[in-house]
N, C-alpha and C positions, 0 to 999 in steps of 0.2 A: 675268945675272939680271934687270935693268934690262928690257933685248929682251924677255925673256922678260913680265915682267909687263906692259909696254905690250904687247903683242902679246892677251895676256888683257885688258887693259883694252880695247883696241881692238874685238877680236872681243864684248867684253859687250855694249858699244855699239852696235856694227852690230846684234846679233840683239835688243837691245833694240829698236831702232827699226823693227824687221821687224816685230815680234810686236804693238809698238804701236801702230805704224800700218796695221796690213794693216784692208783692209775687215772689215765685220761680214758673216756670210753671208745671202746674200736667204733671206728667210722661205719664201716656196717650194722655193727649191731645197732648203731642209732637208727639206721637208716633203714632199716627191716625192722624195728619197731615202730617208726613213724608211719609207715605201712599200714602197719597193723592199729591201727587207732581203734576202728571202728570192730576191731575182733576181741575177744576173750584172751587172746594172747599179749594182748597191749600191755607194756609194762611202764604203770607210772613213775614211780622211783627211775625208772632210768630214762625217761623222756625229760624228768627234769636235769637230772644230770649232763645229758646231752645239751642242752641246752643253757644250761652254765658253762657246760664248754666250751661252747659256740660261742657265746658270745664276749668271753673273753680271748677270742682269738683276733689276730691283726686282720686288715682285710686281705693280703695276700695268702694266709690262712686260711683265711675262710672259705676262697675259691678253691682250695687245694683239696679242703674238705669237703665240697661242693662236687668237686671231679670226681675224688673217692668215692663220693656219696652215688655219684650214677653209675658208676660200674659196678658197684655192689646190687644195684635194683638190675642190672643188666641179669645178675645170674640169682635172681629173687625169683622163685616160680608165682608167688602170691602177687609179685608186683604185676608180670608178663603177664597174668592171668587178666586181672584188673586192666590191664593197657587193652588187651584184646576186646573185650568187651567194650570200652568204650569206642575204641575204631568201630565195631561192628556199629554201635548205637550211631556215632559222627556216618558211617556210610548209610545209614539207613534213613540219614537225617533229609529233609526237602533243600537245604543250605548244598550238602554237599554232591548233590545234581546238579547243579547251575555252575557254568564254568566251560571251560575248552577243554575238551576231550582227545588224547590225538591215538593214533594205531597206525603202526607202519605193516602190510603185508603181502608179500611177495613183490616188494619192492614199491610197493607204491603208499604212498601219506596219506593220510585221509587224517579233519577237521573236523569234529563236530564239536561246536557248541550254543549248550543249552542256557537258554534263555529265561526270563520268566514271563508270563504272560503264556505260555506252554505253546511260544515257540521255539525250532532251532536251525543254524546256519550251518550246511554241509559243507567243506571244499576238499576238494580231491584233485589228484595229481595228473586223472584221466577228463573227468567230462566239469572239471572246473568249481565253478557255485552252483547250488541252491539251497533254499529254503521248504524249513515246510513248520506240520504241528507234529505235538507229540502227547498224549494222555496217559494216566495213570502214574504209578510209584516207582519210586526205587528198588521195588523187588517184582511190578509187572510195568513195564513198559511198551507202549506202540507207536510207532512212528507213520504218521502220513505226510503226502503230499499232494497236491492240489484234492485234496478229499480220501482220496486212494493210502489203502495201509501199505505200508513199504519196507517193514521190520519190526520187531519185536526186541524186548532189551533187559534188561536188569540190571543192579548193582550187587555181584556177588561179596560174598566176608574178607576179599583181600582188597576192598574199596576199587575194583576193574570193573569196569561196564561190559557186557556181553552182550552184544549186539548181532543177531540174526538178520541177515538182509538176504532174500533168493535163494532160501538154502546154504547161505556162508555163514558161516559164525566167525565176528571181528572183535576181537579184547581190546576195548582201548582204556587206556591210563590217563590220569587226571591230571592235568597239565597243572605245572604251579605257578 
């Protein structure tokens, strides 16, 4: 019986000192396996461990890890990839058309925004307001006014609208 409990004492011991002393996991590597969930590369043994980390951390900790945690995904090629894709999908969305558009060019402002109901309000720095409609998607777009086509448009992959008016092509950026 004796054997027996030193042998339980012993082994406490040992996996105590395993458990206590093993490193903490780099912040990265949590953070680029968190990534990876949904891949063949996903490592569960170490998502739990990261997350025993975590969560015995203070809160001022934790944000510290939090911060590490985004600059590591800064130079993640799998994360950037993923991010990209989704902007393309959010620009191509019917959501992210609606909103105030602005483009400054050759010094003068110009205002468009899109409405729903597939109207939208112009203003500009030369002939003021107006209005008109506009038909089609985020990757063909036409602009009328009073019945009359007036431009043509798009939302290219860097979420910019290109906007053709008269032969001008005007880029404008999505106002926040």
């Amino acid at each position: 019986m004796k054997k027996y409990l030193y042998f339980i004492l012993i082994n406490l011991v040992f996996w105590c000192q395993m458990s206590c002393t093993s490193e903490p996991p780099a912040v990265c590597d949590c953070t680029r396996n968190n990534v990876r969930k949904e891949t063949a590369e996903f490592d569960e043994k170490l998502q739990k461990k990261c997350d025993r980390y975590y969560e015995g951390l203070s809160e001022n900790e934790k944000q510290h890890w939090v911060d590490a945690g985004a600059e590591c995904l800064r130079n993640d090629p799998l994360f950037q990839k993923q991010l990209a894709e989704k902007r393309k999908k959010y620009y191509q969305s019917e959501d992210y058309l609606y909103g105030t558009w602005i483009c400054v060019a050759s010094g003068i402002g110009m205002r468009l925004k899109m409405l729903s109901g597939n109207t939208y309000l112009w203003q500009d720095d030369l002939n003021g307001f107006s209005t008109g409609t506009w038909q089609g998607t985020n990757k063909s777009l036409t602009f009328y006014e009073m019945g009359f086509p007036t431009g043509t448009g798009y939302i290219d992959i860097d979420g910019k609208m290109i906007h053709s008016v008269a032969g001008i092509t005007l880029i404008f950026t999505k106002e926040n």
